[in-house]
C-alpha beads as a LAMMPS data file, in Angstrom:
LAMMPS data file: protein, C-alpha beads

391 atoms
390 bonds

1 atom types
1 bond types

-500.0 500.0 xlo xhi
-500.0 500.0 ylo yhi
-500.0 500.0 zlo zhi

Masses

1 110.0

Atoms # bond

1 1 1 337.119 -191.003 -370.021
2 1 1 337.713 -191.672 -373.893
3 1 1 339.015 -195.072 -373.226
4 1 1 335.622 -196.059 -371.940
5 1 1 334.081 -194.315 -374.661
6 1 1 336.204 -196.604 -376.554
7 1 1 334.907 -199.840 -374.748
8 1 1 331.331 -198.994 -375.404
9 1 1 332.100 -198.759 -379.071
10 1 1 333.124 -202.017 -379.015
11 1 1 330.903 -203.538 -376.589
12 1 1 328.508 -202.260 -379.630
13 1 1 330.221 -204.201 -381.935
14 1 1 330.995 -201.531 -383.575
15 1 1 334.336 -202.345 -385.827
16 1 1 336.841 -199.577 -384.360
17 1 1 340.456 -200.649 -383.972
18 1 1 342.900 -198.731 -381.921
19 1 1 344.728 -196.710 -385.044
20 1 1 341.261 -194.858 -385.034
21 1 1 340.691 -194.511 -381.897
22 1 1 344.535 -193.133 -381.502
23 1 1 344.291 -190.915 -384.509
24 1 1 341.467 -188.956 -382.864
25 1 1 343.315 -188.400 -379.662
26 1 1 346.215 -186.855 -382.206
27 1 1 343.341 -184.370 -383.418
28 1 1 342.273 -183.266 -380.054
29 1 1 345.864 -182.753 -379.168
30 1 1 346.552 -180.774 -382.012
31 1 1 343.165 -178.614 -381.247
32 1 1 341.360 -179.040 -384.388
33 1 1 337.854 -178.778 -382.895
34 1 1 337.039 -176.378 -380.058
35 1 1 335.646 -177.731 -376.370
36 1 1 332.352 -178.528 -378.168
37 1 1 330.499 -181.984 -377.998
38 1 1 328.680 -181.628 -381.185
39 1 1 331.994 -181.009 -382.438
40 1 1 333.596 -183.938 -381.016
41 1 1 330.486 -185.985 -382.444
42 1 1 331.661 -185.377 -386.113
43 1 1 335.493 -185.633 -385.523
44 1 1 335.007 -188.893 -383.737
45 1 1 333.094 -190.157 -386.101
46 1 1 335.193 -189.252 -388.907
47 1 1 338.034 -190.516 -387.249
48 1 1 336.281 -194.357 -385.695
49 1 1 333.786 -195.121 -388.211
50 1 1 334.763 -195.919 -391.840
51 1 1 331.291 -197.419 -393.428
52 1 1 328.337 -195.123 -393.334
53 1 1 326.015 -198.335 -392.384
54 1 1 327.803 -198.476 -388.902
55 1 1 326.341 -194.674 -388.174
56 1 1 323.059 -195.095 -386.541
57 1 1 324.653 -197.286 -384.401
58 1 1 327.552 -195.340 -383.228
59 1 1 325.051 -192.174 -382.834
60 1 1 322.822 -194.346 -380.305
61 1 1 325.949 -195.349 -378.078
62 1 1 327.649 -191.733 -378.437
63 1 1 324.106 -190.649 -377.147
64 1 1 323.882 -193.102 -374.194
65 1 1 328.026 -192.545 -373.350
66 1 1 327.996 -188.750 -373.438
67 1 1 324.108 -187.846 -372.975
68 1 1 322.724 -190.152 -370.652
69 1 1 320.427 -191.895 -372.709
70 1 1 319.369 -194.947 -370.714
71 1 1 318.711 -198.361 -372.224
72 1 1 320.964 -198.883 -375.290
73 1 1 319.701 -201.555 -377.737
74 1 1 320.622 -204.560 -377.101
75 1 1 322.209 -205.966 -380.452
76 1 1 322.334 -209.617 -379.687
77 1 1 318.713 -209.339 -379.560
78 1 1 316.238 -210.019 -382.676
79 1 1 313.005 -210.546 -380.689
80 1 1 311.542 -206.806 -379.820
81 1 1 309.407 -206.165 -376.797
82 1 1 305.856 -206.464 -378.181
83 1 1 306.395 -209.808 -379.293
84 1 1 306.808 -211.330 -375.532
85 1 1 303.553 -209.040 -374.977
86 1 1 301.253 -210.096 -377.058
87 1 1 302.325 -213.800 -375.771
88 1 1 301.385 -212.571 -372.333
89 1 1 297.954 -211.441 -373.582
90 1 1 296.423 -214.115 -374.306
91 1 1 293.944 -216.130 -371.954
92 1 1 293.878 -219.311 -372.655
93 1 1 296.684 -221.774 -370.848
94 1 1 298.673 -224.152 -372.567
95 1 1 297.356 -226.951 -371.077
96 1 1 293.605 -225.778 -372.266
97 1 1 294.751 -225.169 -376.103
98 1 1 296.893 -228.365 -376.115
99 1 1 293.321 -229.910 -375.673
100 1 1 291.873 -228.090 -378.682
101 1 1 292.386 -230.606 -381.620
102 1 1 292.420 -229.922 -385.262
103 1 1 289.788 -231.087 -387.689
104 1 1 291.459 -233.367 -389.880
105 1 1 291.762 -231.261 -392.531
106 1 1 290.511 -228.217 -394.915
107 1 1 288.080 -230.328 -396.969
108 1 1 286.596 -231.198 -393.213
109 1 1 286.413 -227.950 -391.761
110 1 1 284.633 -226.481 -394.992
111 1 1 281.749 -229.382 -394.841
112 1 1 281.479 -228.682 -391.246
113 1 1 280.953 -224.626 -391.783
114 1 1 278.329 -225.402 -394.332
115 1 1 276.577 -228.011 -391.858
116 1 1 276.433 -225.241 -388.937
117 1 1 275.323 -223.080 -391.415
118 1 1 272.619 -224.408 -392.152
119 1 1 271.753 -225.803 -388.489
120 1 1 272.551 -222.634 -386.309
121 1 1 269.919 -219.636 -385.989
122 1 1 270.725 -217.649 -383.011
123 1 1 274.613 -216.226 -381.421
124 1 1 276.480 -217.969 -379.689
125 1 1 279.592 -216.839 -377.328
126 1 1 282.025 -219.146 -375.827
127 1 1 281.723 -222.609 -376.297
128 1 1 283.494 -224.756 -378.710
129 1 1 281.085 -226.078 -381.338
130 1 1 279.085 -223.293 -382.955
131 1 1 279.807 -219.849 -384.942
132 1 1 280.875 -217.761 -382.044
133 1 1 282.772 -215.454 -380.159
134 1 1 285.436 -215.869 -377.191
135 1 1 285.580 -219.549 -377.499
136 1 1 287.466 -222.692 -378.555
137 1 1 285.574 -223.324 -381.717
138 1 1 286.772 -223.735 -385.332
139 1 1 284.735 -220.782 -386.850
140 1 1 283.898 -217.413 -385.500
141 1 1 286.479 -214.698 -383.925
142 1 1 287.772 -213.470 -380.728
143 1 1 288.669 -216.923 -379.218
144 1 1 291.766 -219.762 -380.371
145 1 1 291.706 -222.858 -382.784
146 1 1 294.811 -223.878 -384.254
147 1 1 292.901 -224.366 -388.015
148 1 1 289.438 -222.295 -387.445
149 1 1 288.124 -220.381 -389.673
150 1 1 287.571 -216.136 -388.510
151 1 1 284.335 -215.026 -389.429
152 1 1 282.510 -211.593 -388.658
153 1 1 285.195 -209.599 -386.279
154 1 1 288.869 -208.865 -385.874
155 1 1 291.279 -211.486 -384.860
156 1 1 292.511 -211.395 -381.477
157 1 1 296.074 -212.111 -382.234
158 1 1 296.576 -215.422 -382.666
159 1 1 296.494 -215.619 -386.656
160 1 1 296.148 -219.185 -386.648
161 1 1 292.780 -218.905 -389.055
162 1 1 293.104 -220.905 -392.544
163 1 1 290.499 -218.406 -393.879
164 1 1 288.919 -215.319 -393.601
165 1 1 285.276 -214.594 -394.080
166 1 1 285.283 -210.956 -394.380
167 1 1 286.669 -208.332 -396.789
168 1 1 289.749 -206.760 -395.682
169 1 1 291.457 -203.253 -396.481
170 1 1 294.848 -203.224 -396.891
171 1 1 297.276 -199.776 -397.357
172 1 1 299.680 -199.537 -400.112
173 1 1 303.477 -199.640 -398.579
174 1 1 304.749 -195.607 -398.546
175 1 1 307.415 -195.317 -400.743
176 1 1 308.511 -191.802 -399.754
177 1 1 309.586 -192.993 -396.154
178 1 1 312.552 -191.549 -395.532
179 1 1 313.933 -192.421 -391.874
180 1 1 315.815 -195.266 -391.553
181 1 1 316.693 -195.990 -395.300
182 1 1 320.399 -194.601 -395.470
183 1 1 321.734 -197.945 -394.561
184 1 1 319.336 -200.296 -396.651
185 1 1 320.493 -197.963 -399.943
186 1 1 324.141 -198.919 -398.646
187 1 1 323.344 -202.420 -398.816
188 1 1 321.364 -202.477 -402.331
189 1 1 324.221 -200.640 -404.046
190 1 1 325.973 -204.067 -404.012
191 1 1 323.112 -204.785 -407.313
192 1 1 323.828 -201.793 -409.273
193 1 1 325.285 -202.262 -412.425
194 1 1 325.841 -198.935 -414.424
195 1 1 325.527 -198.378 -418.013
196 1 1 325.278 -194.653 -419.866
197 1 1 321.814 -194.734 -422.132
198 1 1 319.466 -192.561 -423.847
199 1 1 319.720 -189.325 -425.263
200 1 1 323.225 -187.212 -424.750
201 1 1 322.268 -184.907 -422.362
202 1 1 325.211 -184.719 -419.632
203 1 1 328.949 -182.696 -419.928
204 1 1 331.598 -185.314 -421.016
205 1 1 334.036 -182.677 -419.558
206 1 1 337.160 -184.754 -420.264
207 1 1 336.509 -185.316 -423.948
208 1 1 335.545 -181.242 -424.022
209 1 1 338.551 -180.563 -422.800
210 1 1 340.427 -182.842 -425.547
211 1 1 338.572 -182.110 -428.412
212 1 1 338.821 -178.213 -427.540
213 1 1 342.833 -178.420 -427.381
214 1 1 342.543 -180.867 -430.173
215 1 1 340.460 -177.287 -432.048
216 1 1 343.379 -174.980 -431.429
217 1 1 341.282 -173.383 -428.145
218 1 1 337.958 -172.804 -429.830
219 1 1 335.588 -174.396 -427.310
220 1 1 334.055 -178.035 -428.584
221 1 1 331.590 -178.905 -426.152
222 1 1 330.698 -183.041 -426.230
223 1 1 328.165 -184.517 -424.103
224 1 1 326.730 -188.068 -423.932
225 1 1 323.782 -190.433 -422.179
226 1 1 323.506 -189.496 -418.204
227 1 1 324.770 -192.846 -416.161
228 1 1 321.780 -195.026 -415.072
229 1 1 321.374 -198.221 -413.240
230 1 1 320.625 -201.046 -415.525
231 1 1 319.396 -203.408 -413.019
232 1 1 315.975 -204.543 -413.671
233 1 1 314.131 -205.397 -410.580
234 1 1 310.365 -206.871 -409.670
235 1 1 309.405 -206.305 -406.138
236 1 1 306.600 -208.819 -404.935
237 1 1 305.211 -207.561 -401.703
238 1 1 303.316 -209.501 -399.248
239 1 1 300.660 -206.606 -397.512
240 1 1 297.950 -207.223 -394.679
241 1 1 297.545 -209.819 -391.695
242 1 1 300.949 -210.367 -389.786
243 1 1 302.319 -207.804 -392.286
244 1 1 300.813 -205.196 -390.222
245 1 1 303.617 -205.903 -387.450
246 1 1 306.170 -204.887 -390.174
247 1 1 304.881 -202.195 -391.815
248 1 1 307.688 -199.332 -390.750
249 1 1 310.581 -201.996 -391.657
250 1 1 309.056 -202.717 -395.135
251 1 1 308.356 -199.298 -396.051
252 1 1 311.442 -198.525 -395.381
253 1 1 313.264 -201.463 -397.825
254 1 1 310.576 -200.182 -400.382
255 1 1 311.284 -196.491 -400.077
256 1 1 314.841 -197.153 -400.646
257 1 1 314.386 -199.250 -403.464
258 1 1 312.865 -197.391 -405.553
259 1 1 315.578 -194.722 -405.365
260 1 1 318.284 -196.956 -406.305
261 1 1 316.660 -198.877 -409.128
262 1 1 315.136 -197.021 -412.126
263 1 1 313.616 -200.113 -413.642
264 1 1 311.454 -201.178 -410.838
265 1 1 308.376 -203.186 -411.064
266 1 1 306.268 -203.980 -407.928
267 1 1 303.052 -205.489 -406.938
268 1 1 301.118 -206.955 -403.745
269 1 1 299.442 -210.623 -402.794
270 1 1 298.556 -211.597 -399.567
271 1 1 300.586 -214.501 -397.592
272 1 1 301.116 -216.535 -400.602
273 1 1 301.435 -215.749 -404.552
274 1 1 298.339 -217.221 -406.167
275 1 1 296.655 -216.711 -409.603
276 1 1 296.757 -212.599 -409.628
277 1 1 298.309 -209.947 -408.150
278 1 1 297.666 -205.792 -407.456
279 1 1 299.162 -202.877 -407.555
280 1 1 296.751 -200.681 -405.937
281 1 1 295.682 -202.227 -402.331
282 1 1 292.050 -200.066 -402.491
283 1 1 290.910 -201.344 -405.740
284 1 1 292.960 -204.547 -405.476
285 1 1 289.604 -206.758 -406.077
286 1 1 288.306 -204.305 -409.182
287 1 1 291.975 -203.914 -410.837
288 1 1 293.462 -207.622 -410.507
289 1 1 296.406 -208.489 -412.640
290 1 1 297.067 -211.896 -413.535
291 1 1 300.250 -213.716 -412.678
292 1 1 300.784 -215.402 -416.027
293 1 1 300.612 -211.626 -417.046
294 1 1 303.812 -210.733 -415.174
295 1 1 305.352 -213.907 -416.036
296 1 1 304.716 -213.406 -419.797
297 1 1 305.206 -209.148 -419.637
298 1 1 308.787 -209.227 -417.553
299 1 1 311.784 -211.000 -419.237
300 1 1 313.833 -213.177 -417.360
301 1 1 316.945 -210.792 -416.763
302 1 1 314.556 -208.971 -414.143
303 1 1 315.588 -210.171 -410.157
304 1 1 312.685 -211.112 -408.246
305 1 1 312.453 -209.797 -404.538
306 1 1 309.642 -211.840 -402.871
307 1 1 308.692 -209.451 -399.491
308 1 1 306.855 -211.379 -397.037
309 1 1 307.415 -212.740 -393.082
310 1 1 305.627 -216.207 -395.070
311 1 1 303.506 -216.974 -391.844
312 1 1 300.250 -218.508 -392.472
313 1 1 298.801 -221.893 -392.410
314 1 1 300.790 -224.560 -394.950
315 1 1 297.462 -224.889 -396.339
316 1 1 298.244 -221.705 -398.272
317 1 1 300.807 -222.726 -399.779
318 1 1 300.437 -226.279 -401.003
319 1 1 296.543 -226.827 -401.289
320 1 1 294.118 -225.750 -404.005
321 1 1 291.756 -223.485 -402.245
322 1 1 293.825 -222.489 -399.737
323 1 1 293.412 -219.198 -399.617
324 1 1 292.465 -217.001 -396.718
325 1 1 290.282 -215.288 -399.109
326 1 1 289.159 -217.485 -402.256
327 1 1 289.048 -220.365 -403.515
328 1 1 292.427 -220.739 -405.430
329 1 1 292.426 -223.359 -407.976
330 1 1 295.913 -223.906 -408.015
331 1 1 298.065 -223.856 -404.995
332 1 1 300.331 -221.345 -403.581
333 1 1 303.172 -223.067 -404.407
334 1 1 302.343 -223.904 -407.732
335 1 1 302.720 -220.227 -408.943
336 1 1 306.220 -219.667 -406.794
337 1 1 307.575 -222.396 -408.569
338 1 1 306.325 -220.823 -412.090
339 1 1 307.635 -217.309 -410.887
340 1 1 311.353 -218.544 -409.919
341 1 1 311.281 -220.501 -412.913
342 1 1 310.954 -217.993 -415.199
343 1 1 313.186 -215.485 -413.088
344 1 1 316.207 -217.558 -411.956
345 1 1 317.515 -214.873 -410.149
346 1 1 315.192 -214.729 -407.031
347 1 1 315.341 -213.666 -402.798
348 1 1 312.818 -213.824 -400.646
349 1 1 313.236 -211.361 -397.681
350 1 1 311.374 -211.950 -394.384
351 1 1 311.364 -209.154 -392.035
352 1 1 310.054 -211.627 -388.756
353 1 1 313.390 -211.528 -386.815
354 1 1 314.948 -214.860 -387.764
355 1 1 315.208 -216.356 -384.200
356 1 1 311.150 -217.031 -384.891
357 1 1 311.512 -218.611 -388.122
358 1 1 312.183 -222.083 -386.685
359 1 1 308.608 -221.954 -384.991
360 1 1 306.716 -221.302 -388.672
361 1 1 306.145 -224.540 -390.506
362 1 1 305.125 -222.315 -392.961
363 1 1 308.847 -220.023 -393.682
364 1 1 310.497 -223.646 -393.700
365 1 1 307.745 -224.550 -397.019
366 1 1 308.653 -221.472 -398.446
367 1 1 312.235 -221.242 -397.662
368 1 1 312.615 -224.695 -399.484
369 1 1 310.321 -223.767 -402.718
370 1 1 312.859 -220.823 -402.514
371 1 1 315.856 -222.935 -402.735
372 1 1 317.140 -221.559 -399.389
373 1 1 317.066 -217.929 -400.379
374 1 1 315.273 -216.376 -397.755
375 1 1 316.973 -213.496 -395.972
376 1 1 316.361 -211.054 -392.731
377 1 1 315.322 -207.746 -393.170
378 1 1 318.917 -206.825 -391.468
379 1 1 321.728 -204.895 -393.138
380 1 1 323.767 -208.381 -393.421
381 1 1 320.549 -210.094 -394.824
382 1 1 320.073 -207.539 -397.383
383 1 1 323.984 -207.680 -398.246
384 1 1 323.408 -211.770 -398.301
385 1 1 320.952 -211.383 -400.640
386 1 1 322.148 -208.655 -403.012
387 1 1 324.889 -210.697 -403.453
388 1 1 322.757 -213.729 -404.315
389 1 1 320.936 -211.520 -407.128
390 1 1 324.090 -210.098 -408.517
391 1 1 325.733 -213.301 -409.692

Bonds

1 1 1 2
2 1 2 3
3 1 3 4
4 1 4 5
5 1 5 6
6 1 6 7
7 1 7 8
8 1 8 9
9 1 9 10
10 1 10 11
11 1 11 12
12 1 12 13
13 1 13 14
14 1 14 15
15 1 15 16
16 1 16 17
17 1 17 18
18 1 18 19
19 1 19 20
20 1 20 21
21 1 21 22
22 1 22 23
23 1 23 24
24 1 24 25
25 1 25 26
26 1 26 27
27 1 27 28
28 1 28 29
29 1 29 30
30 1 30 31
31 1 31 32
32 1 32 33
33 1 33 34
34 1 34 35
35 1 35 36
36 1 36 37
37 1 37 38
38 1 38 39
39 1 39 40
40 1 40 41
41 1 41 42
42 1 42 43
43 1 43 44
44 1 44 45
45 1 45 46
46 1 46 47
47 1 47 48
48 1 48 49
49 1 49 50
50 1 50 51
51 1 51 52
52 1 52 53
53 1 53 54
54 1 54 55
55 1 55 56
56 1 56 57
57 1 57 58
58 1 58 59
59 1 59 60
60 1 60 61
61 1 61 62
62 1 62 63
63 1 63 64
64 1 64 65
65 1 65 66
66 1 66 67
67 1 67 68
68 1 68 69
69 1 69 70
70 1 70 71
71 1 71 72
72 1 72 73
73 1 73 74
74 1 74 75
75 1 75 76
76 1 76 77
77 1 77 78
78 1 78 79
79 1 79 80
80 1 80 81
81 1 81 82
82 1 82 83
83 1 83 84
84 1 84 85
85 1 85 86
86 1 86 87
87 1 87 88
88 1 88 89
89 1 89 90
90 1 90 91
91 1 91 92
92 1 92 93
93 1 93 94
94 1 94 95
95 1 95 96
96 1 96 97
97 1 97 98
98 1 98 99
99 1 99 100
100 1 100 101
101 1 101 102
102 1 102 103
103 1 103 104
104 1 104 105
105 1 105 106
106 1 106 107
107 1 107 108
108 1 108 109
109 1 109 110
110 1 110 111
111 1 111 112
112 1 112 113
113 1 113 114
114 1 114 115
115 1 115 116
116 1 116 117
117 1 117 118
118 1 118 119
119 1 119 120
120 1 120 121
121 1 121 122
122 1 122 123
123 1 123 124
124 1 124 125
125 1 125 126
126 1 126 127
127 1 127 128
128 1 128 129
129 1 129 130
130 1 130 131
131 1 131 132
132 1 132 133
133 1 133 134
134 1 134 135
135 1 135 136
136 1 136 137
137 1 137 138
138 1 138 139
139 1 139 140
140 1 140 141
141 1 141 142
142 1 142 143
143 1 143 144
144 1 144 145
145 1 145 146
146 1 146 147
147 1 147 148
148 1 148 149
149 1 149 150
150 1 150 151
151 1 151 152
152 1 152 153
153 1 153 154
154 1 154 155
155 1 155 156
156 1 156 157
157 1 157 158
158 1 158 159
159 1 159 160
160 1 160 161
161 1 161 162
162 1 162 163
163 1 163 164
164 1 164 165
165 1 165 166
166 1 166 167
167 1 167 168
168 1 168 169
169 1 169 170
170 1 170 171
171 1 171 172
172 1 172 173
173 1 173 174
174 1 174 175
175 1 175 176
176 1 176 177
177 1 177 178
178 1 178 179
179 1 179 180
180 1 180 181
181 1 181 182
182 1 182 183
183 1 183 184
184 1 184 185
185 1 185 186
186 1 186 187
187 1 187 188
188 1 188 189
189 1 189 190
190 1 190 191
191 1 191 192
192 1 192 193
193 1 193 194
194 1 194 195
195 1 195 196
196 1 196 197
197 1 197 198
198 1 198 199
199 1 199 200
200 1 200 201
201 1 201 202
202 1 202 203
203 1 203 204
204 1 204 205
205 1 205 206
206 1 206 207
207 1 207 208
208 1 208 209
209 1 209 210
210 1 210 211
211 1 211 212
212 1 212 213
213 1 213 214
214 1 214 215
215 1 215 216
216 1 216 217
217 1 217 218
218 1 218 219
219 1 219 220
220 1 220 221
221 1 221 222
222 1 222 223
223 1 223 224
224 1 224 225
225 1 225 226
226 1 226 227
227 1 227 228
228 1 228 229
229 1 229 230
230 1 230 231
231 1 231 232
232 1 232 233
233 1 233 234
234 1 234 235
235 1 235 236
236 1 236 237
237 1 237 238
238 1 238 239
239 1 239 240
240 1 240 241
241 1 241 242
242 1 242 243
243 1 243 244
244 1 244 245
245 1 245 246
246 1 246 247
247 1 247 248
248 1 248 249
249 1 249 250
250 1 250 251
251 1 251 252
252 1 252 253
253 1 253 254
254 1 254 255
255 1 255 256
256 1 256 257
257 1 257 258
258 1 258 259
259 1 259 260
260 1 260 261
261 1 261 262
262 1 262 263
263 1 263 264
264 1 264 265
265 1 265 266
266 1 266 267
267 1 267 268
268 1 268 269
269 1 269 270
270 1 270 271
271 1 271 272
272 1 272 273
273 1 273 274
274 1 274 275
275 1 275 276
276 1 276 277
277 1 277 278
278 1 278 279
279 1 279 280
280 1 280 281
281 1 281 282
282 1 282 283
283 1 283 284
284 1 284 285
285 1 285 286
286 1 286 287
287 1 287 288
288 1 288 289
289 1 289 290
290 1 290 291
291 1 291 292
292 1 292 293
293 1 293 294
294 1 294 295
295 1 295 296
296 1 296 297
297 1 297 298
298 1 298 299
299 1 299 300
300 1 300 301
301 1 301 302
302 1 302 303
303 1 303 304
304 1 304 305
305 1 305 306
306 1 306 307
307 1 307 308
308 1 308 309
309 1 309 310
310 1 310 311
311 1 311 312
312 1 312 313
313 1 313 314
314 1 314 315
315 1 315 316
316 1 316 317
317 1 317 318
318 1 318 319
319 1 319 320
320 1 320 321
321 1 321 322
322 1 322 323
323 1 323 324
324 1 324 325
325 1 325 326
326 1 326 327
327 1 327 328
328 1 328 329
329 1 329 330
330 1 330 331
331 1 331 332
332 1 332 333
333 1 333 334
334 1 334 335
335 1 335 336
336 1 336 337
337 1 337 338
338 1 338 339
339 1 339 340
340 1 340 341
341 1 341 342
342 1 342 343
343 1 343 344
344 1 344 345
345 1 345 346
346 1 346 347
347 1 347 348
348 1 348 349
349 1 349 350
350 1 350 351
351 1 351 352
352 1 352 353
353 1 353 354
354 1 354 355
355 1 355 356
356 1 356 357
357 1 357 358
358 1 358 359
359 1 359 360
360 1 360 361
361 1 361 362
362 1 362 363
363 1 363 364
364 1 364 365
365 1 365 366
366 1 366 367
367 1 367 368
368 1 368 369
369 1 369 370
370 1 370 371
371 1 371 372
372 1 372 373
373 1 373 374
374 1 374 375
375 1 375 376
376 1 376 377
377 1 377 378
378 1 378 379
379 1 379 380
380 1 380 381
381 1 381 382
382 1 382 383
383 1 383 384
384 1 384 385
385 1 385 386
386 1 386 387
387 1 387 388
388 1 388 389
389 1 389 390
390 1 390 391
C-alpha cells in the first residue's frame, strides 16, 4: 500500500527519493506514531518532504491517495478550466470574425467615432456600421471587433477594445490575504538582505553573557538594533480589465510581499505605465501621482516589480494616445523605458499562465522593453526572478 503511496508522490513530481521514503517505514516499525492517519500525515511528511514550498502539493495527493479525493491537479497543466469556457461562449464563428477587418489604424477609428457621432440619432443593435449593441461594429459593446472601441455597457469577454468610453471602478489588491502565500514568502526570501538598524532595542544575549563574566557575575545587560530587511522594493501593479481573472493570484504575491519587505512602495496603472500612477483605486482620478514623481522620489537601489498579465492592444504601449482611458501624450512605452532606466534592477511578473503568452502580441512588446524579464506567477517564476533582482 505505501509503495503506491510512494508512486503517486512521484507521479506528482514531488522530489522524494527512496532514503525518505525508507526512513519512514523505519519509524512505523519502530512505533513512533500510533494507528492514526492524521498522525501518519505529519510523520510522512517530515520524513518525504524537505522544502516547505513542496507542502500544498504533497497535502493534495496525500488527500486524493488516502481520502478519496477525486480529480488531483493536473501539474503539467497551466491553462485552468474557465479559460477553454469562456472560448466556448462566444457566438460568433471563426469564419464570420476572420471577415471582420480592422480599420487601418487608431487615428482612423477616432475620425470615424466622431463622424457617427455626429450622423447617428437613434439605437442601433446588431449590424456592423453604427454605435451598437450585439454586432460586428467598431464602437459600441456586447458584440466583437478586433480594434473597436466599447462604449456604454460591459464587455462581453473578448477584450479586444483599444478604448473605453466609460468610467471604470477598480478595487485596491487585499494585502491581508492570507491563503496561499506560505510558498510565495519561500520564494521572496531569496531578496532579503539583512542588516541590524535603528535604535538598540533587542537582547544581544551573547555579548550579555560576556560582558557579565567579563564584570565578575554582576549582570551587564547589552542590547542593539532589531534585524530588518534592507531590501528596498517598488511594487507597480497593473489593476482592472483582464486583471480581474487574476485577482486571488495577485493578492496573494501582494499580501506576501509586504510581510517580507519593510521598505515597500506600491502603486496601480492600468495595462500600461503612462504619465501618473495611484495608490488608492476609488479616488485614483482625484489623487493622481505623477510618474516623474516616483522616478525623482525613489533612488535607484529600489527593485522594481512591474505586476501585470500585459494584454491589451499594442496601441497601448507604443502610441501617443493610446490609452483605454485618455489621451496619453506620450506612449506607454516611453515611460517603461524611463522607469527601468532609472531602476536597473527590474521584473515584470505576469500571472496569465505562460502557455498563452505566445498568442499576446502585446506580452512579446513588453517582454522586449523589459529586456526579457518577464516571469510566471509560479513558485519557479518567482524564484527566476528574485534571483534576477538580487544580483
Amino acid at each position: 500500500m505505501l509503495i503506491d503511496f510512494f508512486f503517486s508522490l512521484r507521479h506528482a513530481k514531488l522530489p522524494v527519493s527512496v532514503k525518505e521514503y525508507l526512513t519512514m517505514l523505519e519509524a512505523l516499525k519502530a512505533g513512533v506514531i500510533s494507528p492514526s492517519i492524521d498522525e501518519f500525515y505529519y510523520l510522512s511528511r517530515m520524513a518525504l518532504v524537505k522544502d516547505e514550498k513542496h507542502f500544498d502539493k504533497f497535502d493534495q495527493t496525500f488527500a486524493a491517495y488516502f481520502k478519496g479525493v477525486e480529480n488531483l491537479v493536473d501539474w503539467k497543466s497551466d491553462i485552468p478550466l474557465d479559460w477553454l469556457q469562456k472560448t466556448l461562449e462566444r457566438e460568433l464563428s471563426a469564419e464570420e470574425k476572420a471577415k471582420i477587418e480592422a480599420m487601418g489604424g487608431l487615428d482612423k477609428l477616432m475620425e470615424r467615432l466622431k463622424q457617427l457621432l455626429e450622423e447617428q440619432k437613434e439605437k442601433h443593435e446588431g449590424g456592423n456600421k453604427w454605435i451598437g449593441t450585439g454586432g460586428t461594429s467598431p464602437f459600441g459593446h456586447g458584440g466583437y471587433n478586433p480594434e473597436g472601441i466599447r462604449i456604454g455597457g460591459p464587455s462581453k469577454g473578448n477584450r479586444t477594445a483599444i478604448k473605453v468610453w466609460e468610467a471604470r471602478a477598480y478595487k485596491d489588491y487585499d494585502d491581508q490575504v492570507e491563503l496561499g502565500t506560505r510558498n510565495i514568502k519561500v520564494a521572496l526570501r531569496r531578496l532579503r538582505r539583512f542588516a541590524r538598524e535603528g535604535a538598540e532595542t533587542e537582547l544581544d544575549l551573547d555579548d550579555t553573557i560576556h560582558a557579565t563574566a567579563a564584570n565578575a557575575g554582576l549582570l551587564d545587560i547589552k542590547l542593539r538594533p532589531e534585524r530588518h530587511n534592507k531590501v528596498k522594493v517598488l511594487m507597480l501593479l497593473d489593476v482592472g480589465g483582464s486583471m480581474d481573472d487574476h485577482i486571488k493570484r495577485v493578492e496573494e504575491l501582494f499580501s506576501a510581499t509586504k510581510t517580507e519587505f519593510k521598505h515597500l512602495e506600491y502603486y496601480y496603472f492600468h495595462n500600461c505605465v503612462y504619465d501618473y500612477v495611484w495608490k488608492n483605486n476609488r479616488r485614483r482620478h482625484a489623487e493622481k501621482i505623477a510618474t516623474w514623481d516616483l522616478i525623482h522620489k525613489y533612488s535607484s537601489d529600489y527593485k522594481v516589480i512591474f505586476v501585470g498579465d500585459a494584454t491589451m492592444s499594442p496601441y497601448e504601449i507604443l502610441q501617443p494616445g493610446g490609452s483605454v482611458e485618455y489621451n496619453n501624450p506620450e506612449a506607454g512605452a516611453v515611460w517603461l523605458n524611463r522607469l527601468i532606466e532609472q531602476f536597473p534592477r527590474f521584473v515584470w511578473l505576469n500571472p496569465e499562465p505562460e502557455g498563452l503568452w505566445q498568442y499576446r502580441q502585446s506580452v512579446t512588446v513588453i517582454s522586449q522593453i523589459m529586456k526579457s524579464r518577464m516571469y510566471p506567477v509560479t513558485l519557479n517564476g518567482l524564484e527566476q526572478a528574485m534571483r534576477v533582482l538580487s544580483k
